[in-house]
VEXVO-717957 format. One line per 2 residues: their letters; for each residue z, y, x of N, C-alpha, C. Coordinates in pm, whole numbers, plus 50000, padded with zeros to 5 digits. Example, Ala and Ser with C-alpha at 12.3 -4.5 7.8 and 13.67 -1.06 7.14 Angstrom:
as) 50780/49431/51319/50780/49550/51230/50780/49670/51320 ~ 50708/49775/51285/50714/49894/51367/50787/50003/51290
This chain:
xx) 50000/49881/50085/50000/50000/50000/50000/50124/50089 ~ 49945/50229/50080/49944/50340/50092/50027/50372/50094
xx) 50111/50458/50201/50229/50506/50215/50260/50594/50315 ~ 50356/50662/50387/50427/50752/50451/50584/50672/50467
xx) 50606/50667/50605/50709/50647/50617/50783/50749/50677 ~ 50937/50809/50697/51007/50873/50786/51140/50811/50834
xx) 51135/50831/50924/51275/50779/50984/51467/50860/50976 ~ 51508/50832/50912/51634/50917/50890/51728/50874/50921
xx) 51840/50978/50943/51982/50954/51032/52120/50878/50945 ~ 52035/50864/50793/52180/50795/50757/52148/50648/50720
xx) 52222/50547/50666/52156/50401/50637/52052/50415/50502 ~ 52039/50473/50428/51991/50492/50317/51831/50538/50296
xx) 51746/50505/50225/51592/50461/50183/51561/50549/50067 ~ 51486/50627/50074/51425/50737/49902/51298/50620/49909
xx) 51292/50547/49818/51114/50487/49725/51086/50630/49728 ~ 51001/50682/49695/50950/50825/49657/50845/50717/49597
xx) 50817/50768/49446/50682/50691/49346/50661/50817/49289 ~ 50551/50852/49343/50479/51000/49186/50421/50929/49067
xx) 50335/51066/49014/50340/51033/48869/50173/51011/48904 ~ 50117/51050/48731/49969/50998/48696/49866/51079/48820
xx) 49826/51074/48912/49683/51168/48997/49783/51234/49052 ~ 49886/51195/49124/50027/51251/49230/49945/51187/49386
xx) 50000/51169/49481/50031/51087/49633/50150/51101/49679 ~ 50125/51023/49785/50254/50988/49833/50309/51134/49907
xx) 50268/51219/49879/50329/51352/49972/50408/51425/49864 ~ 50361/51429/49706/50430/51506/49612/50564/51474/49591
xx) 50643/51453/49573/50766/51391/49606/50857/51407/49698 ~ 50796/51463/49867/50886/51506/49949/50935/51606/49954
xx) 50917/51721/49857/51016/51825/49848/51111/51790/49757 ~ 51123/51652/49703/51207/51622/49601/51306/51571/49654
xx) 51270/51459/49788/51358/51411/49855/51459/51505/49932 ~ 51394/51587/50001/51450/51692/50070/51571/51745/49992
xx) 51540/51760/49875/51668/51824/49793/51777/51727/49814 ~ 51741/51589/49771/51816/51461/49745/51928/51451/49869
xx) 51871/51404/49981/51912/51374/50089/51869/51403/50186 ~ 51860/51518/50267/51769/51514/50408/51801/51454/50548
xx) 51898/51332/50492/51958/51275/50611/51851/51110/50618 ~ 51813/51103/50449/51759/50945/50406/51640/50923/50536
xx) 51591/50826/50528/51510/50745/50561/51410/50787/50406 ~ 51288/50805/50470/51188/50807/50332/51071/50674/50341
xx) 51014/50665/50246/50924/50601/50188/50824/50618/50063 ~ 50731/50653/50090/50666/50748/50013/50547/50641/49978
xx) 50497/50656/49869/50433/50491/49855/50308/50570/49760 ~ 50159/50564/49760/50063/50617/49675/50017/50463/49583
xx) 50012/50489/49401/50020/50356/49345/49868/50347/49401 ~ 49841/50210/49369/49665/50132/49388/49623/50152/49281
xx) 49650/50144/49170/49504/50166/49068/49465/50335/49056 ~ 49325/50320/49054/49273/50452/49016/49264/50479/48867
xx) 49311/50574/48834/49221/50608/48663/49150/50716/48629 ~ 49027/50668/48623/48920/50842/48659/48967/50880/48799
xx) 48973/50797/48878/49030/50874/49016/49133/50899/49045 ~ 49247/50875/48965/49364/50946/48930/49486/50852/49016
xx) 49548/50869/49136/49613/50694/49142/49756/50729/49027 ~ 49737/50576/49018/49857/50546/48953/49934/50415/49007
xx) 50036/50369/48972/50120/50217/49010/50032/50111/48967 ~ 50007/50146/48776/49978/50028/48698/49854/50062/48638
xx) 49808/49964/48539/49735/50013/48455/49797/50077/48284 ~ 49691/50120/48247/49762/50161/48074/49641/50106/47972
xx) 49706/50086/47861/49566/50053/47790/49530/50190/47747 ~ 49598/50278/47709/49576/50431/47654/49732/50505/47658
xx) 49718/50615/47615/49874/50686/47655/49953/50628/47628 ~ 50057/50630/47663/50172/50553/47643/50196/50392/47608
xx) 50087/50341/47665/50025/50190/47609/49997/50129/47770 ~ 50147/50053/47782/50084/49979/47951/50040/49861/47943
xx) 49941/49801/48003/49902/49664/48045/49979/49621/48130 ~ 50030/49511/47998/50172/49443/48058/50172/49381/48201
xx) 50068/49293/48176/50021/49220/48278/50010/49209/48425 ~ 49894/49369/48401/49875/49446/48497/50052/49456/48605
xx) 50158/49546/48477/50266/49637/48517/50325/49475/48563 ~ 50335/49368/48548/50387/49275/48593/50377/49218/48740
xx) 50245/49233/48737/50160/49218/48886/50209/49311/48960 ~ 50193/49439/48966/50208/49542/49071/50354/49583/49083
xx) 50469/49532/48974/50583/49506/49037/50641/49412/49106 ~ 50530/49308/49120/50558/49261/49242/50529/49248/49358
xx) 50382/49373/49383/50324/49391/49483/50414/49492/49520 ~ 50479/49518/49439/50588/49672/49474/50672/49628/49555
xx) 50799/49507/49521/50883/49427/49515/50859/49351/49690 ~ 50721/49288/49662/50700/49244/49830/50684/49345/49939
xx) 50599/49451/49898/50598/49545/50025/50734/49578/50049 ~ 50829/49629/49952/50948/49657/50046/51030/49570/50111
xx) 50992/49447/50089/51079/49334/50191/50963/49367/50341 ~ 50850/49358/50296/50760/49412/50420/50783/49493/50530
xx) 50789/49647/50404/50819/49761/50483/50932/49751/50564 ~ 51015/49696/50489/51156/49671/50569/51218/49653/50675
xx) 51121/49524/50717/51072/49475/50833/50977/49529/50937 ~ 50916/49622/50896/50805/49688/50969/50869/49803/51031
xx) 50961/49869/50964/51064/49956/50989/51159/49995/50997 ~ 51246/49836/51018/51338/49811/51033/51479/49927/50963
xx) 51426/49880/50827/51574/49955/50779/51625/49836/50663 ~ 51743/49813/50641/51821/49766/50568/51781/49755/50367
xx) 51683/49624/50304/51653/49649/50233/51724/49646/50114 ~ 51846/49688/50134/51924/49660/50009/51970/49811/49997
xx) 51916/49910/50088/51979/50024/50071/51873/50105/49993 ~ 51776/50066/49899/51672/50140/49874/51678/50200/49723
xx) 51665/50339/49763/51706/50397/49634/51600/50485/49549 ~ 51530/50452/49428/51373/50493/49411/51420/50627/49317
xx) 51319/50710/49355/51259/50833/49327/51163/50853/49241 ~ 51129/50824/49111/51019/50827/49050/51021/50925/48953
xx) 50881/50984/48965/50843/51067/48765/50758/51007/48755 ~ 50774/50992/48609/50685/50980/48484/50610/50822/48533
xx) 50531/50837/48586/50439/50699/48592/50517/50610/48747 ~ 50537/50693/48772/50666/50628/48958/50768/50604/48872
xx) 50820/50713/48780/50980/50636/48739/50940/50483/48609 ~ 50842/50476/48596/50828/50352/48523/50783/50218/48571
xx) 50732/50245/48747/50743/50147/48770/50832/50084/48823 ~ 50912/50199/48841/51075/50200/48927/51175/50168/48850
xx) 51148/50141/48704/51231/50132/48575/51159/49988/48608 ~ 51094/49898/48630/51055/49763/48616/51058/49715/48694
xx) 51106/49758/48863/51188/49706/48915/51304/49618/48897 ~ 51413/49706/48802/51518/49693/48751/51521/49603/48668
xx) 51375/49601/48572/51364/49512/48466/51335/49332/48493 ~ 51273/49326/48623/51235/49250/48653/51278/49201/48772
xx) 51382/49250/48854/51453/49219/48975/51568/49212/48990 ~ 51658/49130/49008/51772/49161/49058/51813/49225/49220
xx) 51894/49274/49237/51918/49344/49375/51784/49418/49443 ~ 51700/49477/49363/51589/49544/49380/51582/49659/49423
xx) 51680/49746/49387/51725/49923/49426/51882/49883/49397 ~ 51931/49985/49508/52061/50048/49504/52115/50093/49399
xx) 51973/50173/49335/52023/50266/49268/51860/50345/49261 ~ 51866/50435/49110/51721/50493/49066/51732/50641/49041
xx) 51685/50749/49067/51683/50825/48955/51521/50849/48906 ~ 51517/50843/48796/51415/50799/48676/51367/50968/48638
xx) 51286/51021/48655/51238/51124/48569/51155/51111/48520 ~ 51172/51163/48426/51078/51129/48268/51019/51000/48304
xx) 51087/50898/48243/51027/50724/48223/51091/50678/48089 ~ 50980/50590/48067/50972/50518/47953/51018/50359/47984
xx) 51008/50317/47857/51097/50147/47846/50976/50102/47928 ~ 51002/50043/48027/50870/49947/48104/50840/49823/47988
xx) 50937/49756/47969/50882/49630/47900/50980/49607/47778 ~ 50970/49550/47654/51028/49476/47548/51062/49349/47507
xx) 51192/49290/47489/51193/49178/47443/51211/49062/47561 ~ 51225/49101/47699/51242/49010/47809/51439/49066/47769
xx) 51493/48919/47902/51602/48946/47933/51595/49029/48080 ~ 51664/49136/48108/51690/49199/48239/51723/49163/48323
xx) 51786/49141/48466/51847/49058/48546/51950/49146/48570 ~ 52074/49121/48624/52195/49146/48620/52177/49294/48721
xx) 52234/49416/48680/52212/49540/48762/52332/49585/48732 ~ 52442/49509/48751/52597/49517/48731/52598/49675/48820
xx) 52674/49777/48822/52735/49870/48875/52609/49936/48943 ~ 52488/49875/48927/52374/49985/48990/52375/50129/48904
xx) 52404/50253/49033/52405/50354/48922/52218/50406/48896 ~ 52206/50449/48777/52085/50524/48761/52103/50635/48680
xx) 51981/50762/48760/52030/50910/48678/51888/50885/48589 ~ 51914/50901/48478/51781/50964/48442/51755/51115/48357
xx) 51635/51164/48383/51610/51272/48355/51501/51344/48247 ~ 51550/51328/48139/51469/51313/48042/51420/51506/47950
xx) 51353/51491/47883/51272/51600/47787/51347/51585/47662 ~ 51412/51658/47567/51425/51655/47425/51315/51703/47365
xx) 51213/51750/47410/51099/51825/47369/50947/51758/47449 ~ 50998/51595/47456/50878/51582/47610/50788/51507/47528
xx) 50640/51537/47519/50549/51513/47420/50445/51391/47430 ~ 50500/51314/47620/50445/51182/47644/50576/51113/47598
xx) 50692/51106/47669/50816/51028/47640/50926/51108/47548 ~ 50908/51017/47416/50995/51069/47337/51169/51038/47365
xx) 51251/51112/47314/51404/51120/47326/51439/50962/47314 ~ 51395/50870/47194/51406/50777/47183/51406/50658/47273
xx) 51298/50703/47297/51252/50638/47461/51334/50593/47554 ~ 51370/50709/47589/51539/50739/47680/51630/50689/47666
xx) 51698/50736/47517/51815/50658/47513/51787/50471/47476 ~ 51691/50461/47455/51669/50303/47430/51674/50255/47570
xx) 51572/50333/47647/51587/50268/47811/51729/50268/47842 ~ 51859/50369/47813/51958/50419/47859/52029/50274/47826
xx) 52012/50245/47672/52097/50139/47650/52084/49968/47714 ~ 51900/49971/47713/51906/49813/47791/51950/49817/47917
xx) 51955/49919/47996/51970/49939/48155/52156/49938/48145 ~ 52192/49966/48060/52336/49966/48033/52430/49808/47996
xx) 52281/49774/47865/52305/49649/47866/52339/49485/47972 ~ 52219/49553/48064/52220/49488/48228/52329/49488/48335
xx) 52466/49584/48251/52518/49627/48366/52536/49747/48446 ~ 52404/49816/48430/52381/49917/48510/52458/50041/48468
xx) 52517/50143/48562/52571/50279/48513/52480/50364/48502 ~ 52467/50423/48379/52326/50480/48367/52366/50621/48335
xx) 52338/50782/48380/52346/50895/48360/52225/50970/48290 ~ 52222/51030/48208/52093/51119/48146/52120/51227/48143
xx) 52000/51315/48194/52066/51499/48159/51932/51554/48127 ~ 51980/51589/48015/51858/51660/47916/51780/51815/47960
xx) 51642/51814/47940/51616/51980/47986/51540/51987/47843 ~ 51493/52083/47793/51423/52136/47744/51268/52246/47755
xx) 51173/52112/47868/51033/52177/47943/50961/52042/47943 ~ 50949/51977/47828/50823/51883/47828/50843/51815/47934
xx) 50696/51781/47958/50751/51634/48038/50727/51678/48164 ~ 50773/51834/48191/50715/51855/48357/50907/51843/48406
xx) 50856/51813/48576/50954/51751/48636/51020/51935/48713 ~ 51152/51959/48689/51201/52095/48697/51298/52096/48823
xx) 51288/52203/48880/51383/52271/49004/51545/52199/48967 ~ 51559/52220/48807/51691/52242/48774/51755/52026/48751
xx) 51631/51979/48718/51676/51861/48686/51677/51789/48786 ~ 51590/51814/48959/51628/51745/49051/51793/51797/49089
xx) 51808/51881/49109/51950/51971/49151/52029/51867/49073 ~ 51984/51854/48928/52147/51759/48856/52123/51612/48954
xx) 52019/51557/48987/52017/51425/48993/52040/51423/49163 ~ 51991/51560/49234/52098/51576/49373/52238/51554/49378
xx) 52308/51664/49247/52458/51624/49239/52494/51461/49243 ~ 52461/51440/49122/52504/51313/49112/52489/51189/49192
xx) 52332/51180/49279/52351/51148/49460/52423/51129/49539 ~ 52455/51268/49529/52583/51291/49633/52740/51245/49599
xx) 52765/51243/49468/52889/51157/49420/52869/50998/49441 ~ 52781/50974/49467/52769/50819/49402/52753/50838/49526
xx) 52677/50860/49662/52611/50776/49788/52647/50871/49895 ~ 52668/50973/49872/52687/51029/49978/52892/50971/50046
């Protein structure tokens, strides 16, 4: 996969996953906020759409090909035992960074892995999948960062993701903005705070 790696001074790993026609570079002023001590990993998805990269495929908005999203979480899943090794950092310390189309494949991580991330913060993501059982994400914390007004991922969305990820175990945080589904100055800052309580 397409990627960017950096080397950082503390034990800890940013996934960095952008969104729909993003790369792996949009995201590093996000990290920077996060942690500028992490280790990064900046990952561009493989499918194109109209040119556009993305992680997965979709059948139409808000409509993923399951299949597809099944496959490429585990092409996700192997590169970082890969990368790991290639760059020798500790793969249990990896903590993903995603919007919108990154935080959903970073949400099916979770769905589909046990001991997969440390820990997530999710902006603007939707339920990856329905009707599977989750694998155990006992005490994994995740922030997510959702729209009351966001016109791809509805509120619903959220708190439904909020509750199966809860259901799994997982400690799950949400903090609401009111700016659609664009990713804001103010909602990385909350999901910096809460970073820094949990990992720092």
């Amino acid at each position: 996969m397409k990627h960017v790696f950096k080397k950082g001074t503390n034990d800890k790993v940013l996934l960095l996953l952008h969104g729909t026609g993003g790369t792996e570079q949009d995201l590093l002023p996000v990290a920077e906020m996060i942690d500028q001590e992490a280790s990064i990993l900046s990952v561009r998805g493989n499918v194109s759409e109209n040119g556009m990269p993305r992680f997965f495929k979709r059948l139409r908005e808000g409509v993923f090909d399951e299949e597809d999203l099944i496959q490429r979480t585990e092409e996700l899943n192997n590169f970082l035992k890969e990368a790991s090794e290639e760059y020798q950092f500790n793969r249990d310390r990896v903590i993903a960074v995603g919007y919108s189309n990154g935080a959903n494949i970073a949400g099916s991580l979770l769905f589909h892995y046990k001991s997969s991330l440390k820990g997530a913060l999710l902006f603007h993501p939707m339920v990856p999948r329905r009707g599977i059982e989750i694998p155990s994400q006992t005490d994994v914390p995740v922030f997510i960062g959702a729209g009351e007004n966001d016109p791809i991922c509805a509120p619903e969305e959220t708190v439904e993701l909020k509750e199966l990820l809860e259901g799994a175990g997982a400690e799950v945080t949400t903090h609401w903005e009111r700016m659609g589904h664009r990713l804001t100055e103010s909602e990385v800052m909350k999901g910096a705070e809460w970073y820094q309580e949990r990992f720092s």
